[in-house]
C-alpha positions in Angstrom: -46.4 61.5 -142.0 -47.8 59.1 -144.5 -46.6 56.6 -146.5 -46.1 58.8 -149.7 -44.4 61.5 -147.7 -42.2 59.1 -146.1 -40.7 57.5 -149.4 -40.4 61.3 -150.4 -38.1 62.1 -147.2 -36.8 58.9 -147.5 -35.2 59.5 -151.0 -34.1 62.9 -150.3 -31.9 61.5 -147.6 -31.1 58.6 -150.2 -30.2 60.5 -152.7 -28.2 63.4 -150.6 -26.2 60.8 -149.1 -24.8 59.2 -152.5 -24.4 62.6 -152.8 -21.7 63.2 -150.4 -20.6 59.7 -150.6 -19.5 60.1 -154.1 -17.7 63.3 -153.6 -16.1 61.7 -150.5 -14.2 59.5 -152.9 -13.9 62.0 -155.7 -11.6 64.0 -153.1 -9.9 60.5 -152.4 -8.9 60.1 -156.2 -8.0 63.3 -156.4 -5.7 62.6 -153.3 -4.1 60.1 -155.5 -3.7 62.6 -158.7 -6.4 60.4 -159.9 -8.1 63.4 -161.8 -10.6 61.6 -164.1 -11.9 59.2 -161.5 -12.2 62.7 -159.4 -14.2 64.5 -161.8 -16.2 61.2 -162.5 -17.1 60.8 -159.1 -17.9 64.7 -158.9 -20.5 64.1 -161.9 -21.9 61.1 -160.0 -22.4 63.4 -157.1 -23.5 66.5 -159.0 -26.0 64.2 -160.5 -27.2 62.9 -157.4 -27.3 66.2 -155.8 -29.7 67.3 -158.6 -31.9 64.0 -158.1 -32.0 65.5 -153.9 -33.2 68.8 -155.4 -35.2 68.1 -157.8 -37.1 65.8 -154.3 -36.9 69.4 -152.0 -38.4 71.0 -154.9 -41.7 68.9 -155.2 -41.8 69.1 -151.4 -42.0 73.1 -151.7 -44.2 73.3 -154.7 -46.7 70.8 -152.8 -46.6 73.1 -149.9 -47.4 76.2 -152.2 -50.0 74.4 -153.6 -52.1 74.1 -149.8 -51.1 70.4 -149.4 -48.5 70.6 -145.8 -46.0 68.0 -145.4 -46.4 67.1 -141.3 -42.8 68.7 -140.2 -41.1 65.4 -138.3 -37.7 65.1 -137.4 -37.1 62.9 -140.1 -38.2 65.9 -142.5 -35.7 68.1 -140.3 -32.7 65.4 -141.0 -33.5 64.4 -144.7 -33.0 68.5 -145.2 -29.6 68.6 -142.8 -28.7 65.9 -145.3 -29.2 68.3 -148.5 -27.8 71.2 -146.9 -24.6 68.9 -145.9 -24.1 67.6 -149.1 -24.3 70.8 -151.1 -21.5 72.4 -149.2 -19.6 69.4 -149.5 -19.8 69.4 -153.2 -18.8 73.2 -153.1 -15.9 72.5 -151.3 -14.8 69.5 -152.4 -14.5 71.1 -155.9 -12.1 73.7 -154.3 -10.2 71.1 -153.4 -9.9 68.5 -156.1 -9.1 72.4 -158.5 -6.4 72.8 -155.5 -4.9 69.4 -156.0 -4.9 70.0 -159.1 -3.1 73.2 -159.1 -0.4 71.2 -156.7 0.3 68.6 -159.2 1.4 70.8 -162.1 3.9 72.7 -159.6 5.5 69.2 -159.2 6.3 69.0 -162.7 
């Protein structure tokens, strides 16, 4: 792998990571009827996830255009990141909506 394809992998991980991160404490917040620091954290997250994407993205279209990333277990992880964090996101959606739908039968 070289240096370029590195800093590639590299951000994907990065970027899938804040990912998660930030919907780990959206779903805190929203543990705390905290719903607008939630669904600012699930933006932050949603944005980041994008930013991971957007990363996988280039890597496909590079390997559609001829030009083969080496396939490292690095490679393998940055995409077990992505993967991760996109279901995350999906569910911890369903859950902050859930909270959500909690806190109103309280009242």
């Amino acid at each position: 792998m070289n240096d370029e394809q590195l800093q590639v992998v590299m951000g994907l991980i990065m970027n899938a990571g804040n990912a998660k991160g930030e919907a780990v404490a959206a779903l805190a917040a929203a543990k705390e009827n905290n719903f607008a620091e939630a669904e600012e954290r699930m933006k932050a997250a949603n944005e980041a996830l994008v930013e991971a994407h957007n990363t996988q993205t280039s890597l496909l279209t590079a390997e559609a255009s001829g030009n083969n990333a080496e396939i490292t277990l690095l490679m393998v992880h940055s995409q077990d990141h992505l993967m991760n964090a996109i279901s995350y996101l999906g569910l911890t959606q369903e859950l902050i909506e859930m909270y959500k739908r909690l806190t109103a039968l309280e009242k």
